[in-house]
Backbone as CSV, one residue per row, in Angstrom:
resi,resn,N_x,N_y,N_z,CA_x,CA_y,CA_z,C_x,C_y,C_z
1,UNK,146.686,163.030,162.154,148.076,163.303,161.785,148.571,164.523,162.534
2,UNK,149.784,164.247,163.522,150.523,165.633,163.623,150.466,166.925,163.030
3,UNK,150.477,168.210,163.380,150.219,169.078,163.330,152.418,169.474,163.214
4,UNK,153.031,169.368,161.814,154.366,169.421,161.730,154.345,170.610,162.390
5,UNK,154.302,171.517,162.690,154.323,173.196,162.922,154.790,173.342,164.397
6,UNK,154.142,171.772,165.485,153.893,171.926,166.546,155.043,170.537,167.128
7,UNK,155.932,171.533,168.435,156.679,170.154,168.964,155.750,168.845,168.985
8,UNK,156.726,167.405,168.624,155.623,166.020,168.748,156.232,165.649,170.286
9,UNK,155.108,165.678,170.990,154.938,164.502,172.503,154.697,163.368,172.393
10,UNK,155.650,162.219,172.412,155.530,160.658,172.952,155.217,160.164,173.463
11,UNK,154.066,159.475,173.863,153.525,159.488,175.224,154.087,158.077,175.201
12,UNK,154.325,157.648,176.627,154.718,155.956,177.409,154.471,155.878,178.488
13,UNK,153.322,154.550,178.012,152.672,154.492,179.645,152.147,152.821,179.298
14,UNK,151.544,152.351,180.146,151.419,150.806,180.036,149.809,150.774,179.399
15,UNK,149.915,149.524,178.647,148.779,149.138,177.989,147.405,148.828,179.081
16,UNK,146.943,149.827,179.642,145.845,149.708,180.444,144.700,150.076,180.566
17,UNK,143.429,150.089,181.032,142.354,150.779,181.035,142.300,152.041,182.231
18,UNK,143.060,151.844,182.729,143.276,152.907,184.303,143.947,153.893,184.034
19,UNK,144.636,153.366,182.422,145.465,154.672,182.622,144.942,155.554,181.552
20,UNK,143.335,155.344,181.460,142.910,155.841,179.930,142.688,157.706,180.258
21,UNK,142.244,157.599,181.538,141.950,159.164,181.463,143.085,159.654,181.653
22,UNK,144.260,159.253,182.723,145.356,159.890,182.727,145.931,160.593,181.535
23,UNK,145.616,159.875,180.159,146.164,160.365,179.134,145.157,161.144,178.550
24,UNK,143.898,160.827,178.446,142.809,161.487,177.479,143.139,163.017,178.115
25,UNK,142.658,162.937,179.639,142.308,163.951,180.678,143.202,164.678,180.953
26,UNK,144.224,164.236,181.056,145.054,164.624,181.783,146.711,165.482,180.598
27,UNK,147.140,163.997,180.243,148.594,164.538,179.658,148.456,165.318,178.357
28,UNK,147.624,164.659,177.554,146.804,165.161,176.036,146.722,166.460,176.440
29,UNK,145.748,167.258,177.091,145.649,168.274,176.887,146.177,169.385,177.331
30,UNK,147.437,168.874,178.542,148.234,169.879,178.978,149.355,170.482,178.124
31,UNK,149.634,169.085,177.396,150.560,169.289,176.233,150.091,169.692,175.139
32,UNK,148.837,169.888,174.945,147.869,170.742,173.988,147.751,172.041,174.173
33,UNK,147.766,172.608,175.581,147.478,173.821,176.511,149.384,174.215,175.812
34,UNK,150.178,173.474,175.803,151.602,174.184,175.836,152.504,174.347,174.390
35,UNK,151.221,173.817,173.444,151.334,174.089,172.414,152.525,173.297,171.485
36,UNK,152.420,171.965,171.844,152.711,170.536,171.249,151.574,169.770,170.944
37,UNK,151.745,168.727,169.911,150.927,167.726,169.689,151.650,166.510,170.462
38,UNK,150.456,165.621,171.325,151.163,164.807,171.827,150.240,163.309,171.298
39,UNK,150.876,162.253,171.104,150.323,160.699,170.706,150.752,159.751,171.554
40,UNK,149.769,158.880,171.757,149.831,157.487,171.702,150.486,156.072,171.033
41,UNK,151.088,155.127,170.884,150.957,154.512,169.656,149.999,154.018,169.177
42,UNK,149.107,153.841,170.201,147.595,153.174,169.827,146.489,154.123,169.117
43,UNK,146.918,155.490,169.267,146.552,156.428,168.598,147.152,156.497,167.327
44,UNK,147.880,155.946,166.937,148.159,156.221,165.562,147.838,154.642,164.904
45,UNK,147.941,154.983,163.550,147.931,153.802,162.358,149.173,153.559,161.338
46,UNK,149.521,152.165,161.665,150.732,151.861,160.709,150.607,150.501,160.684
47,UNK,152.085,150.255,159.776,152.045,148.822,159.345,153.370,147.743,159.719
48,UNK,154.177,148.346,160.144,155.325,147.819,160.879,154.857,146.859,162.184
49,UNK,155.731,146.577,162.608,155.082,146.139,164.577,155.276,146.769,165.518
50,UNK,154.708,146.577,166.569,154.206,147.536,167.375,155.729,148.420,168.168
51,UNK,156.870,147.666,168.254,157.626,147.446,169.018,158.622,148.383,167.786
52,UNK,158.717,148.337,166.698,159.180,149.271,165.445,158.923,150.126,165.318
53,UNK,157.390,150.454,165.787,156.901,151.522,165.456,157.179,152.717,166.822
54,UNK,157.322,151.899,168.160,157.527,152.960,169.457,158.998,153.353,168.918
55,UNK,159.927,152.332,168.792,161.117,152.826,168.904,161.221,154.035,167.844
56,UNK,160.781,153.819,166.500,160.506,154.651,165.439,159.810,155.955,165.974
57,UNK,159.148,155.773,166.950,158.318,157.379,167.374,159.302,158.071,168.470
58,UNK,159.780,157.219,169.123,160.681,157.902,170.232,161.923,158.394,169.362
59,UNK,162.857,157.747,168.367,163.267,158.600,167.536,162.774,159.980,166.985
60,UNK,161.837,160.255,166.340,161.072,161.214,165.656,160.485,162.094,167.272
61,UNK,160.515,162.081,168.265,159.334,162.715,169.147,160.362,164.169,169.402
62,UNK,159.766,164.917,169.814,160.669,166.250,170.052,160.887,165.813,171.606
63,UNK,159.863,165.434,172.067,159.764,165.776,174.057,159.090,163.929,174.073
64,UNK,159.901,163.660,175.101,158.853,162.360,175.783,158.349,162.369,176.681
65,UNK,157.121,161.665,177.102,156.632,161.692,178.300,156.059,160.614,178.849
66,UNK,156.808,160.089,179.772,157.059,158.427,180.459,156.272,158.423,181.844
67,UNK,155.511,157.835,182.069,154.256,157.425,183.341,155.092,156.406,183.689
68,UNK,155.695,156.076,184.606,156.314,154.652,185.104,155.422,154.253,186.436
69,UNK,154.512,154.393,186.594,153.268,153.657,187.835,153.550,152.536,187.311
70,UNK,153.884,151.801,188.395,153.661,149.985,188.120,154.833,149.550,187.867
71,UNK,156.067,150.282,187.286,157.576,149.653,187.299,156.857,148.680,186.193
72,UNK,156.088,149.204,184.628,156.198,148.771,183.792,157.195,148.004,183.152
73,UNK,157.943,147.067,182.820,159.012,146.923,181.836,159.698,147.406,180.914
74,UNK,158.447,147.209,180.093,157.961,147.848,178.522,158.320,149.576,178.418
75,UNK,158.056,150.007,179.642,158.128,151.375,180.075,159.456,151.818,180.009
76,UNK,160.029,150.891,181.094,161.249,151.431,181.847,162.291,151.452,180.218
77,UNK,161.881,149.999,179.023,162.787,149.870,178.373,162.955,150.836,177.569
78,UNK,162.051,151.295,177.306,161.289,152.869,176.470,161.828,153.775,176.807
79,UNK,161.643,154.167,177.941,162.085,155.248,178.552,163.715,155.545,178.158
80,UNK,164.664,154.353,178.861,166.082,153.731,178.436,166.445,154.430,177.412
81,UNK,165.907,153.605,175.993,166.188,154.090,174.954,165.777,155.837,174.538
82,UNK,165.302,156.293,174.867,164.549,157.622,174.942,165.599,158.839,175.348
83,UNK,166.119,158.258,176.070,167.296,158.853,177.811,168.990,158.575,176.459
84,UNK,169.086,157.613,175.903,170.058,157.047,175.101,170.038,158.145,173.697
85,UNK,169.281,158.319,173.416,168.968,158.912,172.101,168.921,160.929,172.389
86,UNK,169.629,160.579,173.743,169.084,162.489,174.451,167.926,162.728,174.225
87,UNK,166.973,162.498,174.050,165.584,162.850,173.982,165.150,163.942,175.309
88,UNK,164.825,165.147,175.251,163.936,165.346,176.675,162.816,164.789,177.328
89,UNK,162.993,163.752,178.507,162.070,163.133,179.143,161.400,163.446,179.964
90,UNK,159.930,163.956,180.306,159.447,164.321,181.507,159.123,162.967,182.147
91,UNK,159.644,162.833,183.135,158.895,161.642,183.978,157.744,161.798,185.053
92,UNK,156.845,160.366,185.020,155.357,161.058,186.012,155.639,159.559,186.641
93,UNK,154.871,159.433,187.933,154.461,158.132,189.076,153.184,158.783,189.641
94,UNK,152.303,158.229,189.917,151.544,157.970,190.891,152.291,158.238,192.446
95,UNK,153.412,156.868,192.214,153.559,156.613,193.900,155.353,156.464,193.940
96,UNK,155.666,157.629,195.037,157.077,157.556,194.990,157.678,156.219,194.962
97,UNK,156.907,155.313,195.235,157.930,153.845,195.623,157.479,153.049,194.595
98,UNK,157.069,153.765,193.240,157.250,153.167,191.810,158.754,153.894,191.312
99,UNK,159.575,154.480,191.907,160.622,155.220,191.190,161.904,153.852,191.235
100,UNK,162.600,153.703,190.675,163.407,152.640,190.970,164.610,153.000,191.286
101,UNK,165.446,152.174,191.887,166.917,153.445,192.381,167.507,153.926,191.268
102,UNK,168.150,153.232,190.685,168.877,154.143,189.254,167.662,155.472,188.556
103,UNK,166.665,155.595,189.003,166.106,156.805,188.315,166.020,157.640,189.554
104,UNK,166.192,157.346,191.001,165.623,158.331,191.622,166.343,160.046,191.374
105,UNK,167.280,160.040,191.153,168.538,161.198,190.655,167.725,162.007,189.812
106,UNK,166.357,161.315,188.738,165.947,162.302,187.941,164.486,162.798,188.642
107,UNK,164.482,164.054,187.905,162.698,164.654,188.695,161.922,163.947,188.006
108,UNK,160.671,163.962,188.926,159.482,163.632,188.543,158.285,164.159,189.163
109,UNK,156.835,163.784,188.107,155.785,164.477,188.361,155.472,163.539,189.337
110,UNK,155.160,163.365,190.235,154.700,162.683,191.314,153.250,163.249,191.738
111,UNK,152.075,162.670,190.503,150.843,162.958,190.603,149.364,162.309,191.183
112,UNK,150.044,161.571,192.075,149.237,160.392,193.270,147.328,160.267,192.622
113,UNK,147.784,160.144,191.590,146.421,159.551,190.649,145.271,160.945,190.428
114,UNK,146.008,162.117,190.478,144.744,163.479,190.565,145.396,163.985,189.117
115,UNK,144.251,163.880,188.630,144.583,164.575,186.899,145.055,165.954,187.095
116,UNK,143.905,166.668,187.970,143.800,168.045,188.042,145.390,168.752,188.637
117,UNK,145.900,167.678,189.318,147.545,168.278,189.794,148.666,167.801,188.580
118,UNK,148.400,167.153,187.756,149.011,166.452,186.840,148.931,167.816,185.556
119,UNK,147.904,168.186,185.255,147.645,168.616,183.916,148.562,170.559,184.333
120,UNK,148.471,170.663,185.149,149.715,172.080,185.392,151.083,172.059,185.261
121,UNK,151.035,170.935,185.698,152.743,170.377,185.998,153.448,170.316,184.572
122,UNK,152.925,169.389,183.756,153.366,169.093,182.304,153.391,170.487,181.649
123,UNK,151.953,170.685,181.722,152.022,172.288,180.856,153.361,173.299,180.940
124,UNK,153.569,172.826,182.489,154.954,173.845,182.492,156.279,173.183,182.332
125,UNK,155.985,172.084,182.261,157.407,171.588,182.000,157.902,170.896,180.042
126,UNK,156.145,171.201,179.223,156.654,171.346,177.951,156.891,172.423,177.464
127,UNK,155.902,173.214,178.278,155.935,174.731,177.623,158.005,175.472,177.773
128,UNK,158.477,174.384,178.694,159.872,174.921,179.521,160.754,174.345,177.873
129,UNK,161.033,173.170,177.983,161.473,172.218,177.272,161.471,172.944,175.461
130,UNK,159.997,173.675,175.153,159.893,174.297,173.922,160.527,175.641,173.437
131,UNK,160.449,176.328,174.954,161.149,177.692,175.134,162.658,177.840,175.443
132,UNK,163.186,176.684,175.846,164.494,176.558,175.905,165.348,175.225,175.354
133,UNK,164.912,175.258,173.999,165.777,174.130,173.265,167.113,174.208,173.099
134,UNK,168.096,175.252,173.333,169.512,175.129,173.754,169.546,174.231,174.929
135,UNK,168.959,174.447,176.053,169.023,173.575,177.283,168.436,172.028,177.465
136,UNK,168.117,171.638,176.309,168.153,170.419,176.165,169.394,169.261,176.618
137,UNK,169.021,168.439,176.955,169.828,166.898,177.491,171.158,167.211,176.231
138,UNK,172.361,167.383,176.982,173.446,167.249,176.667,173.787,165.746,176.339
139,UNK,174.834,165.930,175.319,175.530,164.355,174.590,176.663,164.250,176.364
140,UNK,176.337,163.053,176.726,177.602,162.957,177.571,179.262,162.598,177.251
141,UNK,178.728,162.259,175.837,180.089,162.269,175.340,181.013,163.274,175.123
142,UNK,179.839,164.367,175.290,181.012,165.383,175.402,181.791,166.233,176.665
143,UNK,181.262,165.347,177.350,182.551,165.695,178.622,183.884,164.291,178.449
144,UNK,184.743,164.782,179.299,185.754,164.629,179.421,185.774,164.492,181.156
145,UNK,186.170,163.137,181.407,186.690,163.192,183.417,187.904,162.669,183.399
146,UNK,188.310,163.437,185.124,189.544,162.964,184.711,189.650,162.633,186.250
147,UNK,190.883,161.664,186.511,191.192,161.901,188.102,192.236,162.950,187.974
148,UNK,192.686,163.804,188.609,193.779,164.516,188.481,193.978,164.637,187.121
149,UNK,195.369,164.011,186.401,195.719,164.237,185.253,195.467,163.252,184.210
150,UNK,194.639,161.936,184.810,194.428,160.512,184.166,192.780,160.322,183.925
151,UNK,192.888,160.216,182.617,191.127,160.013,181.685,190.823,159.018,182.350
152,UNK,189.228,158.999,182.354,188.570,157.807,183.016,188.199,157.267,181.690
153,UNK,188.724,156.441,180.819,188.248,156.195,179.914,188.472,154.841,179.233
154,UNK,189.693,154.151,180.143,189.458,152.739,179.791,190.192,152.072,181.574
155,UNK,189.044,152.409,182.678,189.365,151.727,183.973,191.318,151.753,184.076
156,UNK,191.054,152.811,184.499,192.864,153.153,184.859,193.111,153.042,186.296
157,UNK,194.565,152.397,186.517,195.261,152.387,187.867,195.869,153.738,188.163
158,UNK,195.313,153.975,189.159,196.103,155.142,190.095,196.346,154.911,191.212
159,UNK,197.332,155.794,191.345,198.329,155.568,192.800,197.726,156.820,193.079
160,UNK,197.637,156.343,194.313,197.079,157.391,195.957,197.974,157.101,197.100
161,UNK,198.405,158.231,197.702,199.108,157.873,199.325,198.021,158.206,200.072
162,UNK,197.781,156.592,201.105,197.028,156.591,202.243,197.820,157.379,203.283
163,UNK,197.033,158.665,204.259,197.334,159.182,205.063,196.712,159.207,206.451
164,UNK,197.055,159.444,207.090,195.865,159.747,208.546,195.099,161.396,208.943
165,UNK,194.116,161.137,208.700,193.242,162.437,209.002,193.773,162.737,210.743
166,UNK,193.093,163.567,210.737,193.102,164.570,211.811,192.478,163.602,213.110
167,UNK,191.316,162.698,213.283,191.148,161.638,213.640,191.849,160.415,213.715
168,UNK,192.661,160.411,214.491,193.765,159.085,214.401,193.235,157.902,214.366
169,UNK,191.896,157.732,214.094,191.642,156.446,214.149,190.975,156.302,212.331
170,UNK,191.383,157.066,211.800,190.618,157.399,210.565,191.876,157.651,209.546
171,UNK,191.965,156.826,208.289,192.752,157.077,207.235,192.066,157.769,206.428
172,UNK,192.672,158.467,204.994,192.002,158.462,204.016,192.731,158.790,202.809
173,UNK,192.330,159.225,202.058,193.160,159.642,200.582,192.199,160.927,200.086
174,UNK,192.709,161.469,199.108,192.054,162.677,198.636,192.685,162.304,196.803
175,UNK,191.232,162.402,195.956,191.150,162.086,194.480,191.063,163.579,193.990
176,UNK,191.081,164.452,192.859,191.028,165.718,192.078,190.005,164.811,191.144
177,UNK,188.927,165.341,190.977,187.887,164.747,189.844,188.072,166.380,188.922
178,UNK,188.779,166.419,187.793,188.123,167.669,186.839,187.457,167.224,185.646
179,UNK,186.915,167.905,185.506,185.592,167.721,184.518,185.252,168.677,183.211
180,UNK,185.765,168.067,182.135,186.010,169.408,180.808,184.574,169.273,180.257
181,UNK,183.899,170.373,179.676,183.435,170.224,178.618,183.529,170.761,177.155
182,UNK,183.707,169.339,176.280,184.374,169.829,175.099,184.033,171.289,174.046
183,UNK,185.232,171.828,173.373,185.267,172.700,173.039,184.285,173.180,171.785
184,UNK,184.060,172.116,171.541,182.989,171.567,170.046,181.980,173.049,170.231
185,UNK,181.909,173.811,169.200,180.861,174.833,168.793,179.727,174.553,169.062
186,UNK,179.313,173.036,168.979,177.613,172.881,168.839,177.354,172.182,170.081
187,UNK,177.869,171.917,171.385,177.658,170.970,172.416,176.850,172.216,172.831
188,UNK,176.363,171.898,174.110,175.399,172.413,175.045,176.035,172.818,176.530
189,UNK,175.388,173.416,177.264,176.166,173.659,178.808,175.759,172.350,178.856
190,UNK,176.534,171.442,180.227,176.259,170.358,181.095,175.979,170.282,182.183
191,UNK,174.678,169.668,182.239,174.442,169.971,183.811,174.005,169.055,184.386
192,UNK,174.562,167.992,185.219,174.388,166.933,186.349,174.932,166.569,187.253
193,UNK,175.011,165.697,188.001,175.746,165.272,189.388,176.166,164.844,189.107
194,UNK,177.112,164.121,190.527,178.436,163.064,190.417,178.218,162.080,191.732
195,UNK,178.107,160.750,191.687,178.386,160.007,192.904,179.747,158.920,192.541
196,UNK,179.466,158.540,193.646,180.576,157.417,193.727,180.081,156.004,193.857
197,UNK,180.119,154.896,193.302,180.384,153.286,194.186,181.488,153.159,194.922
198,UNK,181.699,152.309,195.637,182.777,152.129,196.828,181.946,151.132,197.455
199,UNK,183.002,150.029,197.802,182.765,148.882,198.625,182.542,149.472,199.929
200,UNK,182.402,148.600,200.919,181.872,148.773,202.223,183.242,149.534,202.836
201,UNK,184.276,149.419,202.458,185.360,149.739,203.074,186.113,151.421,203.027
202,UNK,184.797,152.023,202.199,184.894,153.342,201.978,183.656,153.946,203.312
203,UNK,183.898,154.801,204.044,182.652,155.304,205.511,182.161,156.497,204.812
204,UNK,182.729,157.944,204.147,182.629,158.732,203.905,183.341,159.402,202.988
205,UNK,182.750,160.174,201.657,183.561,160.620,200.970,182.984,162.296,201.453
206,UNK,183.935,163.025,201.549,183.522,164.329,201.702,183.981,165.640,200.448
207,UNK,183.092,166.511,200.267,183.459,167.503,198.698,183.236,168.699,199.520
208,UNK,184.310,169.879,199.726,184.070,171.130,200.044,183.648,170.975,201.559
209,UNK,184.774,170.320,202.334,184.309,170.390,203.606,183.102,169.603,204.177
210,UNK,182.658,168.908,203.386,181.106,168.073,203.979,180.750,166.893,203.652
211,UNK,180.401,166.190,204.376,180.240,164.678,203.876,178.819,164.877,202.996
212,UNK,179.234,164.028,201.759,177.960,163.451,200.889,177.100,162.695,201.004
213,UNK,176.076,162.455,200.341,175.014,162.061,200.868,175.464,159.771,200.433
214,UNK,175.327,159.303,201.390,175.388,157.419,201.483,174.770,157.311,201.660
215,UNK,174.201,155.976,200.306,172.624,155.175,200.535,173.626,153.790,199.729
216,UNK,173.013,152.648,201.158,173.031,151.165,200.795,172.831,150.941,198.996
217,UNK,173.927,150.057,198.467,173.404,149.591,196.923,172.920,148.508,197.231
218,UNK,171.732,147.987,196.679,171.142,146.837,196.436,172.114,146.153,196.223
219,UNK,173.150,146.065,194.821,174.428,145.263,194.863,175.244,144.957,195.827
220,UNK,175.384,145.961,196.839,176.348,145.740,197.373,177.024,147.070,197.788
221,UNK,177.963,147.197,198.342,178.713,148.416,199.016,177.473,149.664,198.767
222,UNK,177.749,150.688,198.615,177.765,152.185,198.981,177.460,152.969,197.411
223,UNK,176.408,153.625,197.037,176.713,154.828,196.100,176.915,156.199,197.247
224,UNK,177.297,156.861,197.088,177.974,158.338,197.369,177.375,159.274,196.523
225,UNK,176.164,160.329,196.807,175.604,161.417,195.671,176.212,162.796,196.297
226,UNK,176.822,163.430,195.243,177.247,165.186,195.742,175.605,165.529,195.190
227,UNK,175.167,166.354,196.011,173.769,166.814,195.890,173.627,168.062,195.045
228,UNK,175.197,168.400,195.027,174.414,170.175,194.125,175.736,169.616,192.491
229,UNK,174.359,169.742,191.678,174.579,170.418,190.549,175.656,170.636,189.819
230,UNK,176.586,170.171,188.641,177.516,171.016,187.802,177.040,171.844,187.010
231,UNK,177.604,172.798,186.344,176.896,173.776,185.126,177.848,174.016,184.700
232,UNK,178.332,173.128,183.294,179.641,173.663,182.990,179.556,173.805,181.304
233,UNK,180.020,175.282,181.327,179.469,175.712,179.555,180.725,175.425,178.633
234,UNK,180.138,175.304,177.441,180.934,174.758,176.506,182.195,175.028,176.280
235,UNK,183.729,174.295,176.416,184.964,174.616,176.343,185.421,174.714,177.993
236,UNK,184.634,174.796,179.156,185.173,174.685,180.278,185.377,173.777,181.287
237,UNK,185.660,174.433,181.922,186.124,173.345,183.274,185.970,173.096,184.672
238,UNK,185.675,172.336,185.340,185.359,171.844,186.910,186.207,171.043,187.643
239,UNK,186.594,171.136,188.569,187.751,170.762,189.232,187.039,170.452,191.065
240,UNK,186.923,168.794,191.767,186.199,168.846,193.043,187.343,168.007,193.674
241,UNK,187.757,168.793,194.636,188.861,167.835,195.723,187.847,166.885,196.544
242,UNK,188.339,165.408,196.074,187.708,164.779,197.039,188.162,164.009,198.278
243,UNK,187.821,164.002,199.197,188.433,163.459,200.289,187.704,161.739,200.827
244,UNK,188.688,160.919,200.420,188.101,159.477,201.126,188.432,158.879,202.463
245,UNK,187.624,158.719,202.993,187.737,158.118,204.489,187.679,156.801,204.879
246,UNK,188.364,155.809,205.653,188.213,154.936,205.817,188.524,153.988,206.923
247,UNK,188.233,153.145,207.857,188.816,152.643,208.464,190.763,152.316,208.522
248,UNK,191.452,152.617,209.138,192.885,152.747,209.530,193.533,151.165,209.101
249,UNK,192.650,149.753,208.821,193.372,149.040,208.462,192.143,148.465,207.947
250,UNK,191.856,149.054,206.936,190.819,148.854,205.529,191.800,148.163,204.507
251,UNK,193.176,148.700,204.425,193.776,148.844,203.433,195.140,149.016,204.108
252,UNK,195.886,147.751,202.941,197.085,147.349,203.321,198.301,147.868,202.038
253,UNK,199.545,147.738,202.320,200.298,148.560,201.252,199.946,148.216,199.860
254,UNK,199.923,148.526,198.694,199.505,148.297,197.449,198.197,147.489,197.256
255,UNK,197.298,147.841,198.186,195.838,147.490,197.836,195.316,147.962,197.117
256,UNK,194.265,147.315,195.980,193.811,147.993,194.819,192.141,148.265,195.281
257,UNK,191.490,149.177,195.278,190.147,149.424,195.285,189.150,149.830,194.126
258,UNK,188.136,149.277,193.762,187.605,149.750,192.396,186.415,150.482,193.051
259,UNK,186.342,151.764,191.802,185.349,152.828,192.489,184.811,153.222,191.046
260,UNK,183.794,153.463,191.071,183.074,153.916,189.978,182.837,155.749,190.191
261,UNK,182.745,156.139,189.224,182.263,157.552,189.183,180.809,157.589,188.248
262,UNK,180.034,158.018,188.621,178.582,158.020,188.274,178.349,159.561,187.551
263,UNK,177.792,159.823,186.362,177.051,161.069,185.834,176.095,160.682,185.429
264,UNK,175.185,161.489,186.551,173.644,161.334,186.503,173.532,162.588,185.674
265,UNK,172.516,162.519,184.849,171.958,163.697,184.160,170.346,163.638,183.765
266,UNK,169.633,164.241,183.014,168.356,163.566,182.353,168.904,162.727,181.114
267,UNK,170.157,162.536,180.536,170.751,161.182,179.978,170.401,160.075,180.910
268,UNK,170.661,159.121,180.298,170.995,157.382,181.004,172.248,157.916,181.523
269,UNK,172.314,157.392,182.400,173.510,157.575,183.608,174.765,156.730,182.873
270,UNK,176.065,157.479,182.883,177.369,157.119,182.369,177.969,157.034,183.585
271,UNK,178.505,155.512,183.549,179.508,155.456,184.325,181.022,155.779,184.263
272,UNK,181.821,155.278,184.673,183.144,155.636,185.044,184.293,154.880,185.859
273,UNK,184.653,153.636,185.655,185.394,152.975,186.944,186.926,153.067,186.454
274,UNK,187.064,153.041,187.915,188.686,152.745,187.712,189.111,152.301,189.074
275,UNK,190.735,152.397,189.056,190.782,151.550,190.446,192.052,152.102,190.808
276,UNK,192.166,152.172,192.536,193.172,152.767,193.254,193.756,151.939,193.783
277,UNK,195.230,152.184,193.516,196.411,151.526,194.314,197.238,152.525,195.190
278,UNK,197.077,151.546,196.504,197.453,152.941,197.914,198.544,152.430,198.024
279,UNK,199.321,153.819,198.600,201.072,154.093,199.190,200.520,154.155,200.880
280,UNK,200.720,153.803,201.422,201.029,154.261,203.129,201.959,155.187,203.127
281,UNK,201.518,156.281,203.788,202.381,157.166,204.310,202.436,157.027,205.844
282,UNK,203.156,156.824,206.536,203.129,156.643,207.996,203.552,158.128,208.737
């Protein structure tokens, strides 16, 4: 039985024999070293089913800690719900090319099967997690986005005038993303990124003078990641001029484009879509 006195660690990892020392050896006692109790479900005894009883522990866990080697299922769904519930998640792999795209945005222990590099890592990242429980995974509900002066909050039309950059062979538009966080006494600072979706017909979005980082979607078109960081404390505000680029006859008078806005955090990622209707300015 838990030790109530002491944060509870969740452990999630796949039903295997390979992964027995990882946990005996390895996660157990770093999170022992940092002064949490950490479990198994197979380590414990109950009477519910098995599948009642994880979700039931990931509720109750103070800290989770998710092994995704193998692009488990069972894992990933765990994890999901874990990320949903704000839970703090440490994530671990073996092998970077177990990370799947929608998680790559979050850190991970990337411990290529060596206990001995594994069992430091955790130690410092529960011992972090215990010592700074204000800085815990923010509710994303408590921000507020906006384009300019219009909530992203039920896929809104906005008007943009298409212009020509400085490159005459290059149009683009420029969006105001501000970003509140609510005034509520008990919320937390917020702290995560922002990308974009955009069809193929978007080349470059640029923030503060510099193009962002474009990687191919499996779906289809383009995500867009700003690489550094928001930190925005409770009751304030963030404000990023963005600049869109595009081919010069991408887009014809009152063309509508749908673009998503992405907040990655250690939450499950909240999206954001809405859609632009362009003016030509000649």
């Amino acid at each position: 039985m838990a030790d109530t006195a002491q944060p509870f660690v969740f452990v999630l990892m796949p039903f295997n024999k390979k992964f027995e020392d990882i946990y005996k050896l390895g996660i157990k006692p770093a999170c022992e070293k940092a002064g949490a109790y950490p479990e198994r479900v197979d380590d414990q005894i109950f009477q519910e089913s098995i599948l009642q009883r994880i979700y039931n522990q990931i509720a109750k866990a103070d800290i989770i800690i998710a092994d995704m080697t193998g692009r488990n299922p069972n894992v990933f769904y765990e994890t999901g719900y874990a990320h949903a519930l704000g839970k703090p998640v440490i994530l671990l792999t073996q092998e970077t090319e177990d990370i799947p795209f929608d998680l790559k945005h979050y850190p991970h222990i990337i411990y290529e099967g060596s206990i001995s590099n594994l069992i430091p890592d955790i130690e410092k990242r529960v011992s972090w997690i215990i010592k700074n429980p204000e800085k815990r995974s923010f509710s994303q509900e408590q921000l507020q986005i906006y384009i300019g002066e219009v909530p992203l909050s039920s896929n809104p039309l906005i008007d943009s005038q298409l212009g020509y950059s400085d490159n005459l062979s290059m149009t683009g538009f420029e969006l105001q993303v501000n970003v509140h966080n609510s005034t509520d006494s008990t919320v937390q600072t917020a702290n995560f990124q922002i990308g974009f979706f955009t069809s193929g017909k978007i080349d470059h979005i640029f923030i503060g003078g510099k193009t962002i980082d474009k990687i191919p979607h499996p779906g289809g078109g383009f995500i867009h990641i700003y690489d550094k960081r928001f930190s925005i404390l409770p009751g304030a505000w963030e404000a990023k001029a963005c600049i869109f680029s595009a081919n010069l006859n991408s887009f014809l008078q009152n063309d509508e484009e749908e673009i998503v806005l992405r907040i990655f955090s250690e939450n499950v990622p909240k999206e954001f879509p809405f859609r632009v209707k362009f003016i030509k300015v000649l």
